[in-house]
N, C-alpha and C positions, 0 to 999 in steps of 0.2 A: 910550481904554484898551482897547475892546474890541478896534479893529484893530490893538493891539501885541500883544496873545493869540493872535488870529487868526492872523497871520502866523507867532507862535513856535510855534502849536501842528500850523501846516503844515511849517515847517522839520523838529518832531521826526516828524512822519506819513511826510516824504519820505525822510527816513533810516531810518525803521523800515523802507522798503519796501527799502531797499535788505540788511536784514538774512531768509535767505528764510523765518526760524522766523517773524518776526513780521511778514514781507509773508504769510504763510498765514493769520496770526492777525486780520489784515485783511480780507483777503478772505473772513473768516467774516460768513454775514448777519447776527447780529445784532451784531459788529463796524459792519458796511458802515449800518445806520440808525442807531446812536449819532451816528457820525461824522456820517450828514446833518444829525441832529437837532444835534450841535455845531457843526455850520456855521452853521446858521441863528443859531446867536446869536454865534459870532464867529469869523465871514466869514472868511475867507483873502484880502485885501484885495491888490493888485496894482496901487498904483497906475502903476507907470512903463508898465505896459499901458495906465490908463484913461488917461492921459496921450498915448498913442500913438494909441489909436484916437478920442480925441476929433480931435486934431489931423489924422487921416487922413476925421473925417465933414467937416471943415472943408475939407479939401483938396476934394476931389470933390461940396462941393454944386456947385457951375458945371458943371463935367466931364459928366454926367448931367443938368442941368436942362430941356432940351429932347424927353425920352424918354417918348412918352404912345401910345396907340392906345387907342381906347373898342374894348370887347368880345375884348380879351386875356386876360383874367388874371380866375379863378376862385381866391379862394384857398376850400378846407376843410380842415374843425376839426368833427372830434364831439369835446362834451363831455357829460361823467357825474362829477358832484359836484366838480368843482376847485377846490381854495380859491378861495373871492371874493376876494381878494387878488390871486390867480396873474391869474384871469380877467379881473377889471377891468385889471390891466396891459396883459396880451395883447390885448385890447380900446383901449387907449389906443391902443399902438403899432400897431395897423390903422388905428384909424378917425381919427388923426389922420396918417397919408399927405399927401403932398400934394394941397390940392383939385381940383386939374388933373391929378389921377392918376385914371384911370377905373378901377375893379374891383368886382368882386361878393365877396360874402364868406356861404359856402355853410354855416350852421352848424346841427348835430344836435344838439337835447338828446337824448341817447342814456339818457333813461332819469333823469336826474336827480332824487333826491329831499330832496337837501340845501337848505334854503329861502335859505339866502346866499347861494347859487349862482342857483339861480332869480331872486331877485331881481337877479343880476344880467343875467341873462338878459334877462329882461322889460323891465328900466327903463335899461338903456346898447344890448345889442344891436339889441333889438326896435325901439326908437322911430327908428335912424339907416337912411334906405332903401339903402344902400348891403347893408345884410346879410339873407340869406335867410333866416331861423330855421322849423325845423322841431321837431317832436318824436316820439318815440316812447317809449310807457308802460312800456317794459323796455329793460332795456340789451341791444344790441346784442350787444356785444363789439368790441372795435377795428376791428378790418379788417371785418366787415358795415358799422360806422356809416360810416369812409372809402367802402365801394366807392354804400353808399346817397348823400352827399356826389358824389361823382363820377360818379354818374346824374343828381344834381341839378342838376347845374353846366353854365352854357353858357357860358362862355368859350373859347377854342380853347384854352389851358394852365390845367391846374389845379398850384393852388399847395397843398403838404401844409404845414398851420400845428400844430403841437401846440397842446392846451389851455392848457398852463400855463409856456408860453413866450413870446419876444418879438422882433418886427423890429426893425430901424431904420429910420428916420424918413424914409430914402429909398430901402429897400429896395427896392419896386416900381417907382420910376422906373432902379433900375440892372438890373432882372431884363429889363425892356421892353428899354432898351437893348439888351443883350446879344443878348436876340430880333432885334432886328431887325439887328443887326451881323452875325451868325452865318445870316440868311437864316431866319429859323425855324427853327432844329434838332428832330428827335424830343425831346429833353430837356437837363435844365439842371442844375448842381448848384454851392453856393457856399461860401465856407468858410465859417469859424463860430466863436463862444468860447462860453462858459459864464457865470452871473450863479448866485450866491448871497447872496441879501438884495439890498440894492442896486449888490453888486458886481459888474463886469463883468473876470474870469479866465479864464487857460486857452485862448488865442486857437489854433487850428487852421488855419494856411495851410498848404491844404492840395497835394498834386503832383493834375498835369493827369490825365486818365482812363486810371487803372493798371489793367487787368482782372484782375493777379494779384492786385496789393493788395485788388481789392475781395471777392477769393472767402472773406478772411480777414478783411475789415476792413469795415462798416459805414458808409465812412468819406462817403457818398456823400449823406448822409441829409440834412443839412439844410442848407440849405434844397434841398429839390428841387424841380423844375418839369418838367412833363410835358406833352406831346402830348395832349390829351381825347380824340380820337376814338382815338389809337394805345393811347392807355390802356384804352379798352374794349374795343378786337380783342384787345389781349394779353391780355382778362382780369385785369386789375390788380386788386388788393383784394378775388381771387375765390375764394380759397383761406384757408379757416377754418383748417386747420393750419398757415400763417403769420402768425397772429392776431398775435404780438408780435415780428414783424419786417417792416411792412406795407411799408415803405417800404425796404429791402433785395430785399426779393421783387420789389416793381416797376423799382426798377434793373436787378435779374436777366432779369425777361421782353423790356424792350426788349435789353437785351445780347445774349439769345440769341435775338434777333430780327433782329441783325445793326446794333442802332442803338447810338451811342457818342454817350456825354454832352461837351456842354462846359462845359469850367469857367469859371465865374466869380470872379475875384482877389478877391473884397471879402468882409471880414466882413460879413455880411445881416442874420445870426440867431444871437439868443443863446441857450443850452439851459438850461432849467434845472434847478438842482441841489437837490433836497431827499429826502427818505426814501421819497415816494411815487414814482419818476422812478428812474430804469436810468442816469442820467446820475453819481448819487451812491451807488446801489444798486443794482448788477445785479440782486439776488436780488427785486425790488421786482415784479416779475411769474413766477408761477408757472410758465409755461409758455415760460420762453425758450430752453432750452435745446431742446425738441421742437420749435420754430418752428426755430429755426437748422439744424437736423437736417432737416424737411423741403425748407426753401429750396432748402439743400445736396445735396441729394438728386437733387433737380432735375435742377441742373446737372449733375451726372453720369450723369442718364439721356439728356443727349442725344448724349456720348460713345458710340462702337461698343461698346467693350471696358469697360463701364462695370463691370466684375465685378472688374476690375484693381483696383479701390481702395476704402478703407476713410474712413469719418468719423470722426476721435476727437479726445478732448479734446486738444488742443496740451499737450507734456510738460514744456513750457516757462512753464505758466502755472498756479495753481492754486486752484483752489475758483471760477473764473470759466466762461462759456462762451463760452471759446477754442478752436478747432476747427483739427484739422491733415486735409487730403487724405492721404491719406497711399499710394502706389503700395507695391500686394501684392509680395512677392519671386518674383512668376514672370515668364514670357516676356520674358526680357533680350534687349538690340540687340546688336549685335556692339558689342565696345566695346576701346580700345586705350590702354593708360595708356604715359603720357610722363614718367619719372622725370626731374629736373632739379637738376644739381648745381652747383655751384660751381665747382669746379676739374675738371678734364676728365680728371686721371692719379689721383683719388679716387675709388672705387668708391663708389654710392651706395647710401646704406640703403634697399634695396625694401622689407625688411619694414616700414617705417612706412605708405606707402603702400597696403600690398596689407593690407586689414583685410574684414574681412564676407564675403559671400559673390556678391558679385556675379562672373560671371566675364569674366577679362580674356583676349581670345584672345592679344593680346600685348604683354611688356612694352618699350618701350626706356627706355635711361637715354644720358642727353645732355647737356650742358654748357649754361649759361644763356646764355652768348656766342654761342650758336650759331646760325646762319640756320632758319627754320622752314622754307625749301626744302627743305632736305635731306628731309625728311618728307612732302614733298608727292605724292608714288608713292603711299606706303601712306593718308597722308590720303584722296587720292582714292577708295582702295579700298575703304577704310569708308564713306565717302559713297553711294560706289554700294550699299552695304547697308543704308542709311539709318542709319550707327552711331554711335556718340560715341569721343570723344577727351577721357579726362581728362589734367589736368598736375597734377601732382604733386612740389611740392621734397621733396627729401630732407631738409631740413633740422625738418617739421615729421612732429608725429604725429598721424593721424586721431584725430578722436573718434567712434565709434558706428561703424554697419555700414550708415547711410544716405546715404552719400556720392557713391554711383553711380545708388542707386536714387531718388532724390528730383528729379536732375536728367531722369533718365528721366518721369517722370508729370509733372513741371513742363510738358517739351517737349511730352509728348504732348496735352494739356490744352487747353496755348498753342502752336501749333504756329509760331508767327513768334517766339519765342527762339532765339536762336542761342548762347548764354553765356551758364553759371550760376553763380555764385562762391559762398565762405561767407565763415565770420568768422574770421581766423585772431588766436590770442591771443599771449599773450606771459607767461613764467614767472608772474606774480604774476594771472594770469587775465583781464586788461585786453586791450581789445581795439587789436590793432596793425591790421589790416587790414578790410574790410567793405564797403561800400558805395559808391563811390565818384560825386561830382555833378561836371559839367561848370560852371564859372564858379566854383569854391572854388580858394582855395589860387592857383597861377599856372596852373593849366589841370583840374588834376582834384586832388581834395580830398577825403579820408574825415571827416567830422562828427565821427562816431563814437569816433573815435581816443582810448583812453585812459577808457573808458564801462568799468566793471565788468563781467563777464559774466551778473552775477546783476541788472545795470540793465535794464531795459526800452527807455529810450530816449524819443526826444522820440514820445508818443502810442504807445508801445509798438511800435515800426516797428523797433526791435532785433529784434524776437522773430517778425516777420511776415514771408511771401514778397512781395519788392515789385519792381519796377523800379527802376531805376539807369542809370547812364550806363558806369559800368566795374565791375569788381572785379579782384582782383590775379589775377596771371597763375597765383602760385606755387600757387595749391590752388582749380581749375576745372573744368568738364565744359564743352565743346562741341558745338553738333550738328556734327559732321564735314561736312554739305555746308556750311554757315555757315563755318567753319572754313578747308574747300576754296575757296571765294570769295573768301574775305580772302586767303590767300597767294596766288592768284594773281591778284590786281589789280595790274596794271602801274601804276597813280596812286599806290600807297601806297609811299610811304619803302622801303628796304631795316631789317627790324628786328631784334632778337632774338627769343630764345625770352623774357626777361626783362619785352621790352617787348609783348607782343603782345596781353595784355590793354586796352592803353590802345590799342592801333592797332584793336583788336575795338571799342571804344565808338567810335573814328572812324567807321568800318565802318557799325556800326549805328547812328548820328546821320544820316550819309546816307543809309540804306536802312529797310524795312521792319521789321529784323530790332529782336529787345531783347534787353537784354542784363540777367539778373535775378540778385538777393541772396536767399539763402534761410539762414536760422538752424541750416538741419536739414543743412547744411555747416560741420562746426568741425572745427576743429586748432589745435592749440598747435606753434608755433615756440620753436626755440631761438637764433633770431637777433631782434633788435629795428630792423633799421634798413628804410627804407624806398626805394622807385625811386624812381629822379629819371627824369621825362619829357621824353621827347626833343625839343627844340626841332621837327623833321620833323613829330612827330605833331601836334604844337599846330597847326602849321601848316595841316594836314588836316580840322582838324575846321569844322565849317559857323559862318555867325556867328549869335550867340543864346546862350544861355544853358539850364538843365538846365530840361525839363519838370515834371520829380519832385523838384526841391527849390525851394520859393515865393519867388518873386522878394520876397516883403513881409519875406525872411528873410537876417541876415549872411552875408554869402560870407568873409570873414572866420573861420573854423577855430574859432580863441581864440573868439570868440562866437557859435558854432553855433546854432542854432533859436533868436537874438534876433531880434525885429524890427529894421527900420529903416526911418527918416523921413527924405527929404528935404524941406528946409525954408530957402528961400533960399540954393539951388548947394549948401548944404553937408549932408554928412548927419550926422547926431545918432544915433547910438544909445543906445537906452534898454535900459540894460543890466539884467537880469533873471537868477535864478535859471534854467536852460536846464529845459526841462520832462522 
């Protein structure tokens, strides 16, 4: 009984969110602990998930069975009063690892005065030698008890465990692995779901290591694995004003340290969901929003021009702490918009195009059939000014005055983007265009297609700057030498103006270059139909499949962000509500 409520009371949660009076009225805090406090008695239950990842621990006990090194792997965990419930879980799912798994387990009572808690401190951690227990008679505060943990630990990787969360059962033998596949990397991060009660929801497969996604997204968090000694040069868990984003900030300091995580494909870790926990509650710690602001801070103090831009809440999201970079409206590139029309004897509507104030030193309008050579003079000329090149149909109308500027601070930020695309919509506000993954659809595929504009998306990646494989040609920025390279590669196909986004994702599949979706690029269209991809381009692109969209996930359109099982040659999909 309880999980037919559960479920009906998620259906009517996801639909309010899709309304945005009463996605506000949720994102109010003491909206946000009701809801955890109602989960806990009845769950949002998923089974054709727990169905999937059962049959995916089954798949990969063999796969991993041989993965051990004694003196690897530290995991820590400060804890301070965590329900004896949460703890003794989080406790099972460590200490029962497998016994041929060698690890230390570095734990803080940071202060604990709750006697359930203690006890279980005492009589499950304390008596197993595997775990170090420590105490200190005042709480810490997070990031002191972590960076104390992390002084503690002699393992060559320390593993970050929440309190009141939980592994799976062969987590560390697949984390070893991957160490030792990958030659030791500076660090490690793997996907994840979520458990409320004893439900396992919410699975996260998540894309390979996106630097955009991550300057907006958290997404890196758990399970992460770290480098020990690299983690004390960089100072990790050293900064009190990232108190409640301890493990975002440590992603941050190796990043800008020039080390890049690898990803691990396997759910590890589940988060858990209750009223005390940011997983169910943003508002659940007081200080998230000036952690996120510090982090962020950061990383723009190691930009030259760090004066260019500004931190504020994403306007896209509300009552959360969602953060937009957002590039100040001065010191513009030379920059050249490409009007694109359909018919060649039809004069094209500039005014749709030319909105805000960025300035355009010049416009042309052009016909979609047309060769991008003809342009390649003046492409060059902007390159040589290090400038951009938007394209713009005529057929759609900007929304906002951020369309030139936002590809501008993107580039400059990430400076191997070469292509920025947005969302473009369609009369009743659904989105026609967006993001585009290689191995969807018959070569390249939008998810998204047909998503609300007021939806978020699967893990809110609607509303975030991310990496991508294409975006549409019709409403783009450029960096013009990116740009100047692709037209003149003698190996690529002869194209259009039409196709030249999809020959850009070829482009940049082979090269350094990326090619990114940012939200804070819209327009509405007055046409609905979409490109057809030129047999040439397919042709061109490398073999493999998209980094940024999980292989553990349909390629298949109709069932976007489903998982899927193979299970005897055939695959089975366990079709689910798409998150």
């Amino acid at each position: 009984m309880s999980r037919t409520i559960g479920n009906w009371a998620r259906q009517c949660v996801m639909r309010a969110k899709r309304i945005p009076a009463l996605r506000r009225l949720l994102m109010n805090p003491l909206a946000a602990t009701f809801l955890a406090t109602a989960a806990k008695w009845f769950p949002p239950a998923d089974p054709n998930y727990e169905n999937w990842i059962a049959a995916r621990l089954h798949q990969r006990r063999d796969k991993y069975a041989h993965a051990t090194e004694p003196g690897l792997l530290s995991l820590i965990t400060p804890v301070w009063n965590t329900p004896p419930e949460f703890l003794r879980a989080l406790a099972t799912s460590v200490l029962e690892q497998p016994d041929d798994q060698p690890f230390e387990w570095v734990v803080l009572d940071n202060g604990t005065t709750r006697p359930e808690t203690l006890e279980v401190l005492s009589n499950v951690l304390a008596r197993d030698p595997r775990v170090r227990l420590f105490r200190s008679e005042t709480n810490q505060g997070i990031i002191a008890g972590m960076r104390y943990c992390l002084e503690q630990a002699t393992g060559r990787y320390i593993v970050a465990v929440d309190h009141d969360d939980r592994l799976d059962a062969d987590c560390l033998k697949i984390v070893t692995h991957h160490i030792q596949r990958h030659d030791y990397p500076p660090l490690l991060f793997s996907d994840e779901d979520h458990i409320c009660g004893q439900n396992r929801l919410l699975p996260y497969f998540k894309p390979d290591w996106d630097p955009v996604l991550f300057l907006n997204s958290a997404y890196t968090a758990h399970l992460g694995v770290m480098d020990r000694r690299l983690a004390l040069e960089l100072d990790v868990y050293g900064d009190s004003n990232t108190n409640s984003c301890p493990d975002w900030d440590a992603f941050l300091r190796f990043s800008m340290a020039g080390h890049a995580p690898v990803h691990i494909p396997e759910i590890l870790y589940s988060w858990r969901m209750h009223a005390g926990s940011t997983s169910a509650n943003m508002h659940s710690k007081n200080d998230v929003s000036a952690s996120h602001c510090a982090m962020l801070t950061r990383s723009l103090q190691s930009l030259r021009d760090a004066d260019r831009y500004e931190i504020i809440p994403s306007p896209l999201f509300s009552g959360t702490p969602d953060w937009w970079i957002r590039r100040r409206h001065v010191d513009p590139r030379p920059l050249l918009l490409v009007v694109t029309t359909a018919d060649q004897h039809r004069p094209p509507a500039l005014s749709a195009a030319i909105t805000g104030d960025y300035p355009c030193e010049e416009t042309i309008a052009i016909p979609r059939a047309a060769d991008p050579v003809i342009l390649q003079d003046r492409i060059t000329q902007v390159a040589a000014a290090d400038g951009l090149v938007a394209f713009v149909d005529d057929t759609i109308a900007i929304d906002g005055d951020e369309w030139a500027w936002e590809p501008l601070g993107l580039m400059e930020r990430h400076p191997d983007i070469g292509m920025v695309g947005g969302r473009i919509l369609d009369s009743r506000q659904r989105v026609l265009r967006a993001g585009y993954y290689r191995g969807c659809g018959n070569a390249f595929a939008c998810p998204d297609v047909g998503r609300r504009v007021d939806d978020p998306g699967y893990f809110h990646q609607m509303w975030k700057q991310r990496t991508v494989d294409a975006v549409s040609p019709r409403f783009c920025v450029f960096a013009a030498g990116f740009l100047a390279e692709l037209i003149s590669d003698t190996q690529q196909p002869r194209m259009t103006l039409d196709e030249l986004g999809y020959a850009a994702a070829s482009q940049a599949a082979c090269s350094e270059w990326r090619v990114v979706y940012s939200p804070f690029l819209s327009a509405t269209s007055s046409e609905s139909h979409t490109v057809e991809i030129p047999s040439s381009i397919e042709q061109q692109l490398p073999p493999g499949e998209s980094r940024y969209y999980s292989a553990a996930l349909d390629r298949d359109v109709s069932r976007a962000y489903q998982p899927v099982v193979v299970e005897n040659d055939e695959v089975k999909i366990y079709a689910r509500e798409a998150l």
